[in-house]
PyMOL Python script that loads the backbone (N, CA, C, O; Angstrom):
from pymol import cmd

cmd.read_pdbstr("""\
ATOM      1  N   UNK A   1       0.827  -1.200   0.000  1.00  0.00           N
ATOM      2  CA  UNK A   1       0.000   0.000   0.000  1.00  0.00           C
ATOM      3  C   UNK A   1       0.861   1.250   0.000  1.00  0.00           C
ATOM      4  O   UNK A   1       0.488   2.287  -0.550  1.00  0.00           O
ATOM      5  N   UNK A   2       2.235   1.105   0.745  1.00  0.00           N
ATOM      6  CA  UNK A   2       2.830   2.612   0.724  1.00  0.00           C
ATOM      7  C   UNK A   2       3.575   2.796  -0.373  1.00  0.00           C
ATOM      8  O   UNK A   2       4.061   3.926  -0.408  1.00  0.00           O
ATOM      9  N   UNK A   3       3.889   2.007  -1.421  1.00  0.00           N
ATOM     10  CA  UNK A   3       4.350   2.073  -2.433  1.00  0.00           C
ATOM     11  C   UNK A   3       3.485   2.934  -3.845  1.00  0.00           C
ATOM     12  O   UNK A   3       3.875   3.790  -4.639  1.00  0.00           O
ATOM     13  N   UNK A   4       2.121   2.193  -3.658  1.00  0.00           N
ATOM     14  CA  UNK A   4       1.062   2.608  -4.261  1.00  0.00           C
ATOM     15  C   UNK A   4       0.934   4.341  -4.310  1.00  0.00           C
ATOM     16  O   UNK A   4       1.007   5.193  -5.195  1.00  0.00           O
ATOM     17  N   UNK A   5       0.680   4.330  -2.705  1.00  0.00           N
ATOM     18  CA  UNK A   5       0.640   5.712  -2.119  1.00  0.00           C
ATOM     19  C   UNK A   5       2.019   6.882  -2.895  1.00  0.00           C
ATOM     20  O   UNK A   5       1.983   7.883  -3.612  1.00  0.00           O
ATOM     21  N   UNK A   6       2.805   6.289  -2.438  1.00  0.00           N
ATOM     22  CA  UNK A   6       4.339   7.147  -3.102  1.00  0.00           C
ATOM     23  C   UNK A   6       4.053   7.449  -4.111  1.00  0.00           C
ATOM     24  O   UNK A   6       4.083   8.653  -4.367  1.00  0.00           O
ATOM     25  N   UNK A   7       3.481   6.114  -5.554  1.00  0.00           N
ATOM     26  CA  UNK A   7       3.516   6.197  -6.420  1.00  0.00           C
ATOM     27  C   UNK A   7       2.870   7.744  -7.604  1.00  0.00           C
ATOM     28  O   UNK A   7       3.378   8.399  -8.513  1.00  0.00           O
ATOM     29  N   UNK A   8       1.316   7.729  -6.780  1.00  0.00           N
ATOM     30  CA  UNK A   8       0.005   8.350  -6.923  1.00  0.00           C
ATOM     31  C   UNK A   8       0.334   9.708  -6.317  1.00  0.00           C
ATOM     32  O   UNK A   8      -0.326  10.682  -6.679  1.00  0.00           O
ATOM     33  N   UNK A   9       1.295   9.840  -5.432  1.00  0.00           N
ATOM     34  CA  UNK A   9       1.932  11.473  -5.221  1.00  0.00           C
ATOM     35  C   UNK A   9       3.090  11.540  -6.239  1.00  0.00           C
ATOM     36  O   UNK A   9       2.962  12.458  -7.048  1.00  0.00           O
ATOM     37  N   UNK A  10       3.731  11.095  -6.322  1.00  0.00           N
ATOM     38  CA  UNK A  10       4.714  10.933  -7.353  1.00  0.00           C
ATOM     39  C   UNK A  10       3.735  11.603  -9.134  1.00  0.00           C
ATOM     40  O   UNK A  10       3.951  12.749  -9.528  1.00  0.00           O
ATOM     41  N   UNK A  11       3.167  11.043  -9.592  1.00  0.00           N
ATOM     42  CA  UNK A  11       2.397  11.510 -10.737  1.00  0.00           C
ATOM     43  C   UNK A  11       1.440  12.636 -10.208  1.00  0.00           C
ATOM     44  O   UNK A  11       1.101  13.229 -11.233  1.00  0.00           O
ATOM     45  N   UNK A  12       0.910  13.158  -9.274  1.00  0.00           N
ATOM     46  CA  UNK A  12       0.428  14.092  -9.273  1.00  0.00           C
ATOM     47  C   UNK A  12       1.298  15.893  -9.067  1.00  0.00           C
ATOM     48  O   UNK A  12       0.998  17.052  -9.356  1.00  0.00           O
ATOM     49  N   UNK A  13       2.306  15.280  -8.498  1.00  0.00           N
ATOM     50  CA  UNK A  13       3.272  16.233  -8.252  1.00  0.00           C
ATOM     51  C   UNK A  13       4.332  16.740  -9.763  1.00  0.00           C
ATOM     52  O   UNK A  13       4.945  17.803  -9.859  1.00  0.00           O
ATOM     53  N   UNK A  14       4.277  15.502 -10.913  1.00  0.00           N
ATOM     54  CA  UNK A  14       4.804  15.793 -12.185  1.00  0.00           C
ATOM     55  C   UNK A  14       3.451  16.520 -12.355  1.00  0.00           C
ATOM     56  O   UNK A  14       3.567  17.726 -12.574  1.00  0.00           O
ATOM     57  N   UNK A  15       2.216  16.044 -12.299  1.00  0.00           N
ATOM     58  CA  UNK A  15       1.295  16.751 -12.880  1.00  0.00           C
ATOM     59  C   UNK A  15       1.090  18.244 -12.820  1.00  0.00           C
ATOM     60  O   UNK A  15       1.101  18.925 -13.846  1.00  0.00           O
ATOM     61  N   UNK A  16       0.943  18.647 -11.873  1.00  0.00           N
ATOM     62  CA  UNK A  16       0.952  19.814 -11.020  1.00  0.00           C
ATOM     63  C   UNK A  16       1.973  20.746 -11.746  1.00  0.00           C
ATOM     64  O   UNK A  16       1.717  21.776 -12.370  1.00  0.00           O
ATOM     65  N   UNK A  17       2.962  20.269 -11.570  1.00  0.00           N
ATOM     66  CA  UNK A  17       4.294  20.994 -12.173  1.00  0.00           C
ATOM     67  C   UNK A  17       4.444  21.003 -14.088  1.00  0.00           C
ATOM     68  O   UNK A  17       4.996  21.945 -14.655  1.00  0.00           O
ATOM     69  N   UNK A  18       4.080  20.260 -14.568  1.00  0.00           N
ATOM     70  CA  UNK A  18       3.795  20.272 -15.846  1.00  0.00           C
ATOM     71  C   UNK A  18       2.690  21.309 -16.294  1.00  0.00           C
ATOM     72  O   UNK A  18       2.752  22.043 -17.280  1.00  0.00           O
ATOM     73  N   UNK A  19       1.399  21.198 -15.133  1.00  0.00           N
ATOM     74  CA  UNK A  19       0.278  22.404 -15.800  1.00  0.00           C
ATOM     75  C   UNK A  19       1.209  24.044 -15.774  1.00  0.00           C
ATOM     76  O   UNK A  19       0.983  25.004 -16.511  1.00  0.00           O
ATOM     77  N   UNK A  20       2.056  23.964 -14.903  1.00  0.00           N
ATOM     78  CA  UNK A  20       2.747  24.845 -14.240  1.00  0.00           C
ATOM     79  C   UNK A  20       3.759  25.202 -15.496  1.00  0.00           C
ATOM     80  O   UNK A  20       3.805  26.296 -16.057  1.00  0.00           O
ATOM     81  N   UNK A  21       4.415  24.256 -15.758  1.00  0.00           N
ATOM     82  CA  UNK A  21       4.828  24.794 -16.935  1.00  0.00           C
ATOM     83  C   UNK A  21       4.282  25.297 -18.283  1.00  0.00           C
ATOM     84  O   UNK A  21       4.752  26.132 -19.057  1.00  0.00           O
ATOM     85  N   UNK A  22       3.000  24.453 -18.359  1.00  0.00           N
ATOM     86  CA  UNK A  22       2.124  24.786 -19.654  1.00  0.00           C
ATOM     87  C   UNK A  22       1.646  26.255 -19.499  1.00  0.00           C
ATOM     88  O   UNK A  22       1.581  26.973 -20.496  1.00  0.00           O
ATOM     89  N   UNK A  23       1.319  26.703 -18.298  1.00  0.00           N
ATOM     90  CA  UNK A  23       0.596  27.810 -18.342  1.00  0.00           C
ATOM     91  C   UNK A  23       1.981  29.225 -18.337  1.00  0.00           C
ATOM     92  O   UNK A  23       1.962  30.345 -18.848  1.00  0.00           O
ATOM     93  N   UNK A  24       2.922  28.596 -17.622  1.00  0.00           N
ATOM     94  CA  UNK A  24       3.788  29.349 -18.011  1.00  0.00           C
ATOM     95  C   UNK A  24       4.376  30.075 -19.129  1.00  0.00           C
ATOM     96  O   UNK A  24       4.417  31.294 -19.298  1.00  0.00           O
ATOM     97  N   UNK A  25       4.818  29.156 -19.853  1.00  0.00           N
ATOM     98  CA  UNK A  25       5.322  29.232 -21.555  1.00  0.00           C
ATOM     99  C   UNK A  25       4.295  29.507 -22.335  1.00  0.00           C
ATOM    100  O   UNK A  25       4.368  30.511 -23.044  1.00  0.00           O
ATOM    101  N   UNK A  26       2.893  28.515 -22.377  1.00  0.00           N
ATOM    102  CA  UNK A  26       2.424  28.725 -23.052  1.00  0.00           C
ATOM    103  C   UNK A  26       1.536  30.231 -23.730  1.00  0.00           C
ATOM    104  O   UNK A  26       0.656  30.687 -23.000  1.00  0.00           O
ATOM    105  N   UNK A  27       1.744  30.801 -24.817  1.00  0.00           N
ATOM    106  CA  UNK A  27       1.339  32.103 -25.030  1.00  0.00           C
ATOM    107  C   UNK A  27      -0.303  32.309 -25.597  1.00  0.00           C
ATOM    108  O   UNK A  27      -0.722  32.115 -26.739  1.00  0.00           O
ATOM    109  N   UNK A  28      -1.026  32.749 -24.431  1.00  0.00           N
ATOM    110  CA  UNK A  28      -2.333  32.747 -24.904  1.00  0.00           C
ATOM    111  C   UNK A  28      -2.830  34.360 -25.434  1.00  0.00           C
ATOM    112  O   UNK A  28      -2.758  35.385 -24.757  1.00  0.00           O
ATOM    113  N   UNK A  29      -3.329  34.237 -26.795  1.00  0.00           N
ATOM    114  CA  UNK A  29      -4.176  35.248 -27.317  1.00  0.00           C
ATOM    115  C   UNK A  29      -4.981  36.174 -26.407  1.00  0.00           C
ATOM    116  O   UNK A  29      -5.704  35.826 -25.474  1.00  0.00           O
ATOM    117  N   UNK A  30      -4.743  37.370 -26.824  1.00  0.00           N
ATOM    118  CA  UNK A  30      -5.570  38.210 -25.623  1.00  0.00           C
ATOM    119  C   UNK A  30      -6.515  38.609 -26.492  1.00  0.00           C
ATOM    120  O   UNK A  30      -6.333  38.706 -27.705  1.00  0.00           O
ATOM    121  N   UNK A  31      -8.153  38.995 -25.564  1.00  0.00           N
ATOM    122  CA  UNK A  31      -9.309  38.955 -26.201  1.00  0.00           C
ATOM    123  C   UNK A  31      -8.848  40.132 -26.694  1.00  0.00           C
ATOM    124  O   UNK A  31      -8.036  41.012 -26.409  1.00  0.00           O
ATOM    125  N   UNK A  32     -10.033  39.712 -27.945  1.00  0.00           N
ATOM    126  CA  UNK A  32      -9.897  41.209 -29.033  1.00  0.00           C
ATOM    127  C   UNK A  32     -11.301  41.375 -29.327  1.00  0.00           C
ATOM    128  O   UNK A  32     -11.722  41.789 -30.407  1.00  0.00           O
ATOM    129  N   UNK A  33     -12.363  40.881 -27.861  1.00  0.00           N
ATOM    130  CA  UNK A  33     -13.731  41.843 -28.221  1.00  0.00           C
ATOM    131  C   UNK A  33     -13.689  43.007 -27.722  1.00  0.00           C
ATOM    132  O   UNK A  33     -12.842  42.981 -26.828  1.00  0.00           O
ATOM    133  N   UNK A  34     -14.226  44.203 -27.828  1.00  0.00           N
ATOM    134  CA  UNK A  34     -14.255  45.573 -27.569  1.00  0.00           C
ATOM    135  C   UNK A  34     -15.071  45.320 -25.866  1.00  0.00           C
ATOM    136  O   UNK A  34     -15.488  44.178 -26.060  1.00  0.00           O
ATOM    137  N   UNK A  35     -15.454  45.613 -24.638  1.00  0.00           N
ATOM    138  CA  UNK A  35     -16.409  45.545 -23.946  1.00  0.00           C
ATOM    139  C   UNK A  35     -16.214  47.198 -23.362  1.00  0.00           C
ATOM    140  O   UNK A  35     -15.315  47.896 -22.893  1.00  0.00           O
ATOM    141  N   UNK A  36     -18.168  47.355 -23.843  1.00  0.00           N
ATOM    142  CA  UNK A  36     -17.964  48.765 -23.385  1.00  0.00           C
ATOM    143  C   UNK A  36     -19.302  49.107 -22.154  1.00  0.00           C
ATOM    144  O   UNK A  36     -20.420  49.209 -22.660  1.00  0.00           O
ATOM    145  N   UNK A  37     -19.224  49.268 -20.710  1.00  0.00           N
ATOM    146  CA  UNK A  37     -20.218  49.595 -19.975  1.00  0.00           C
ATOM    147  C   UNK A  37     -20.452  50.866 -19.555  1.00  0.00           C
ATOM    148  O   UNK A  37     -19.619  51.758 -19.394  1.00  0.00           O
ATOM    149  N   UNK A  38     -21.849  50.911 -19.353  1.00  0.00           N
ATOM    150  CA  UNK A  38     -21.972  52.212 -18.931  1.00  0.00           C
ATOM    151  C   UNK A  38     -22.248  52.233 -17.070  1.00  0.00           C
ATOM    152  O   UNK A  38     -23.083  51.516 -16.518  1.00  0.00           O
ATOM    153  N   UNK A  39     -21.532  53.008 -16.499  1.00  0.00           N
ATOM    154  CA  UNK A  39     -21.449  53.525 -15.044  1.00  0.00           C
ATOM    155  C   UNK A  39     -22.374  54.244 -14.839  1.00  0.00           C
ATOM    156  O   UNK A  39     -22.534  55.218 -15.574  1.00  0.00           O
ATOM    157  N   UNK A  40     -23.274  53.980 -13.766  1.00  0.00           N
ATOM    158  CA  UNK A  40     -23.990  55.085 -13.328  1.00  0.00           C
ATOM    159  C   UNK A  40     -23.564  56.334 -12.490  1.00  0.00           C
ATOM    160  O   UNK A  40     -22.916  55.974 -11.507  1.00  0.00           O
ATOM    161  N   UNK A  41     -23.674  57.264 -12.544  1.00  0.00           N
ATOM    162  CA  UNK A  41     -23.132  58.223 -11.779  1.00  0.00           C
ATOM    163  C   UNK A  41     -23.411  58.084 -10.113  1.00  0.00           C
ATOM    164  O   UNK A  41     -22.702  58.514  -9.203  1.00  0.00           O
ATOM    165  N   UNK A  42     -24.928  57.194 -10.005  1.00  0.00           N
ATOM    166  CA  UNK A  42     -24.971  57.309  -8.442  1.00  0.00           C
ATOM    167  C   UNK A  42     -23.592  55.943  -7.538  1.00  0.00           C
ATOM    168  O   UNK A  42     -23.210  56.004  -6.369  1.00  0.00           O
ATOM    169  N   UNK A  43     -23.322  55.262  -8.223  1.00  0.00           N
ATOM    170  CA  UNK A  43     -22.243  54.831  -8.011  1.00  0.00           C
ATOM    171  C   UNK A  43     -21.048  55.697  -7.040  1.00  0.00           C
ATOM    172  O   UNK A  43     -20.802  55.618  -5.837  1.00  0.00           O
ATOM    173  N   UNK A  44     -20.575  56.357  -7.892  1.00  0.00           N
ATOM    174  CA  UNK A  44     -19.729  57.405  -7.693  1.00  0.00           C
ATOM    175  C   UNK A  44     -19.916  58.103  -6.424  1.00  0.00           C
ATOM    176  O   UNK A  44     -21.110  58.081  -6.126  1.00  0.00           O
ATOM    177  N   UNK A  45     -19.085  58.815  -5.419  1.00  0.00           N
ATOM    178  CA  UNK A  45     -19.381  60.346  -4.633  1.00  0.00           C
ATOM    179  C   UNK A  45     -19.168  61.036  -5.196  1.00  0.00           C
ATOM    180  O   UNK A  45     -18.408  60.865  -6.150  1.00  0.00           O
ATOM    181  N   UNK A  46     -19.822  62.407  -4.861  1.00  0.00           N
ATOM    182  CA  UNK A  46     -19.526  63.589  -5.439  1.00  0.00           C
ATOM    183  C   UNK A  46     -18.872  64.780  -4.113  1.00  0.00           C
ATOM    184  O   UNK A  46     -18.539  65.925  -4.421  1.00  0.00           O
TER     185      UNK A  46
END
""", "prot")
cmd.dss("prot")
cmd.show_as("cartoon", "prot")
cmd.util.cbc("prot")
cmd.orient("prot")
């Protein structure tokens, strides 16, 4: 059983570290929709 155990942390810990690298390096597209809201003024202090 503690072998098992080792094993199953063992691959989750490459895992972990691999997303880690993917998100690192990997170069994601930045949105190119326009978003435009309107603020209400009572929001705000005056």
């Amino acid at each position: 059983m503690g072998k098992v155990t080792i094993i199953l942390i063992v691959i989750l810990l490459v895992a972990i570290v691999a997303g880690c690298v993917v998100l690192a390096y990997w170069d994601f597209p930045a949105p190119s929709s326009r978003v435009e809201k309107v603020l209400p003024d009572a929001r705000f202090p005056k």
